[in-house]
N, C-alpha and C positions, 0 to 999 in steps of 0.2 A: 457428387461425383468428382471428385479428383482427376484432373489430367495431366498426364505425362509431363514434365520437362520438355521443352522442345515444340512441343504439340498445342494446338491453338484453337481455339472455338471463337470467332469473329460475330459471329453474331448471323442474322438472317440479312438476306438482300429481295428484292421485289424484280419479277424480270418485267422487262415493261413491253410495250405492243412490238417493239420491233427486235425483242430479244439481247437488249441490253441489261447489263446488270451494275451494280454502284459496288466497286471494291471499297470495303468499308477503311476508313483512314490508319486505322491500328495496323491492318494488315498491310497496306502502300508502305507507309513508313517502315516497319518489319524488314520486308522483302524489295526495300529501295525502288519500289515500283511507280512511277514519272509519268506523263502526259508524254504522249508519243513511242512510251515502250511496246514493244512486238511481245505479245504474250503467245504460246500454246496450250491448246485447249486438246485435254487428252478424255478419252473415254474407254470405259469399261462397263459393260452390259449388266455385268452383277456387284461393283464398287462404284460405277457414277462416273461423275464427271470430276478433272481434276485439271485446275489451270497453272501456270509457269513461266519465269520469265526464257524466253527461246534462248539468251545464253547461256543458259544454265543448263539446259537438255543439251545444248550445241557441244559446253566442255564434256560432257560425261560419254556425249554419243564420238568425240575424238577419241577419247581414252580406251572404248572399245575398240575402235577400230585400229589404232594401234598394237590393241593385245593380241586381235585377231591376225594384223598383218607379223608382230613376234612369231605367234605360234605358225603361223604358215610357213617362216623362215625355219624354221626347225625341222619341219617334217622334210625337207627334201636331203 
């Protein structure tokens, strides 16, 4: 199977009793992800789980809300 550019297969993780998981070291280094980074842990009922580092949701969810407050300037 061939994967995308871009797209990554890390490998498997073991969740343990108290619901920890080990981000496997390819993927840390990848995605600049440090001891003490604030991750988001997102979910979808029929795609799973998907995790993140929170500035990164943080810039995109500005971005909208700038587009939203643009369009709002316009309607009036």
């Amino acid at each position: 199977m061939e994967i995308p550019k871009g797209h990554h297969i890390f490998g498997t993780v073991k969740v343990g009793e108290r619901g920890q998981i080990i981000i496997p070291k390819e993927a840390r280094e990848l995605f600049g992800i440090k001891a003490g980074d604030i991750l988001l842990v997102l979910g979808d009922e029929k795609w799973g789980i998907a995790v993140t580092k929170a500035d990164v949701l943080q810039a995109h969810a500005q971005e909208v809300f700038q587009m939203i407050e643009e369009a709002g300037k316009h309607e009036d």
